[in-house]
N, C-alpha and C positions, 0 to 999 in steps of 0.2 A: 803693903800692897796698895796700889793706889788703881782708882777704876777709873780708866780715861773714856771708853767707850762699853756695850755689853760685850764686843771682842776681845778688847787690848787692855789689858792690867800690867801697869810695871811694877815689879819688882824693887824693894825699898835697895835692893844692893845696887840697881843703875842709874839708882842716885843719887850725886854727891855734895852734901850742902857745909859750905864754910860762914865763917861770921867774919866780918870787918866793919871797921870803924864808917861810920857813915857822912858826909856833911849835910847839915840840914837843922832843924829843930831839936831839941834836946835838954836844953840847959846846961847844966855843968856835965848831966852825964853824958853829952858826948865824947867826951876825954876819957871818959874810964869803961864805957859799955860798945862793944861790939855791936850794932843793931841790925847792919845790911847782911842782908844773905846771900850769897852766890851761889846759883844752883849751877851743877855740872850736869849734863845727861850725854853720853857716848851714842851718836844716832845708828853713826854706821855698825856698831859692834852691839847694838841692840839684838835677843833674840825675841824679845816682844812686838817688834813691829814687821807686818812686815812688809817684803822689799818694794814695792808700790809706794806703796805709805812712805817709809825711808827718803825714796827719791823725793818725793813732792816736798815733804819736811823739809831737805837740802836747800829745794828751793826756796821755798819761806824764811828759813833761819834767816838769810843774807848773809850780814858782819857777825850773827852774832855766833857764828859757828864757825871754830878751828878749824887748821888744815887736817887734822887730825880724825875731825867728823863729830867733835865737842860739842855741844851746844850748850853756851855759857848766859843764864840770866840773872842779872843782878836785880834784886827790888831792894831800895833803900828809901822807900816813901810814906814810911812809917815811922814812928818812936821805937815801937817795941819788938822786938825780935821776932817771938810769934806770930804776929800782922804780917813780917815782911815774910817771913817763910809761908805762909796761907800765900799772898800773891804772886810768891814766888810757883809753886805748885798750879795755881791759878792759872797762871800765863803758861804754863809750857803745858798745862792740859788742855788751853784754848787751842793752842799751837798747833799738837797732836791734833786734836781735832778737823782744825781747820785741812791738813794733811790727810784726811781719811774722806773728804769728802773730792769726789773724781772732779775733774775740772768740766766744765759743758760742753760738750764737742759744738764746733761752729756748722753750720746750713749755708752754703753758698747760695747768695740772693742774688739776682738780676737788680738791673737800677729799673726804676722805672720809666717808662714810654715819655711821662712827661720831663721827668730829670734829663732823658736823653735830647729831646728836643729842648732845650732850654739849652743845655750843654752848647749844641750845636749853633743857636745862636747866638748866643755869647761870640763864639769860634768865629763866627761871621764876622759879626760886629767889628770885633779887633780888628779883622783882619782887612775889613772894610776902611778902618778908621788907619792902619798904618801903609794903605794903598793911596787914601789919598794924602799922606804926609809927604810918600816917598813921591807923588804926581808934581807937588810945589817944590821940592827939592831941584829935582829938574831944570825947572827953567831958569832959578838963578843962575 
């Protein structure tokens, strides 16, 4: 059981950790020792989260989540297995997290009095300045 927030605990079964060869630091045992870990977590067929939470996750995943609703994290920035599975678990409970928090609804502002007169003449200016381009074009 893992505690992502005081609401949401998943479940050690929704999720699924593999080992693979890693490239990086190692010494010789990189040939012989599995060090990276790939987590697997099922978002959409999660029953720990829920469907709010879900949607937003979707969006955060990006690439790293299957069409399937996978969300696949590799950490191999470690020597030793255990390291990587800690950050492994690490990142997808930042993840969750970051998913559990609502996004900030926006406040429609006005520009301001001065922004708008400024605006305006600018608007002028140009418009001042390709009036009298188009006056000399004229007479040639």
């Amino acid at each position: 059981m893992h505690k992502i927030t005081p609401e949401i605990r998943l479940d050690d079964d929704e999720i699924e950790l593999s080992y693979i060869r890693a490239p990086g630091p190692g010494g010789q045992n990189i040939n012989k020792v599995s060090t990276a870990v790939k987590l697997r977590f099922n978002v959409k067929e999660s029953p720990s989260l829920p469907q709010e939470v879900k949607q937003r996750l979707v969006r955060l995943a990006g690439k790293r989540l299957t069409v399937e609703g996978v969300l696949i994290i590799v950490s191999r920035q470690y020597r030793s297995q255990e390291q990587n599975r800690q950050a492994a678990y690490e990142r997808l409970t930042r993840l969750i997290r970051q998913a559990c928090e609502p996004p900030k609804t926006r406040h429609k502002t006005k520009p301001t009095l001065a922004s708008v007169k400024q605006r305006l003449d600018d608007k002028r200016k140009r418009a001042e300045l390709k009036r009298q381009r188009r006056e000399l074009d004229t007479e040639g």
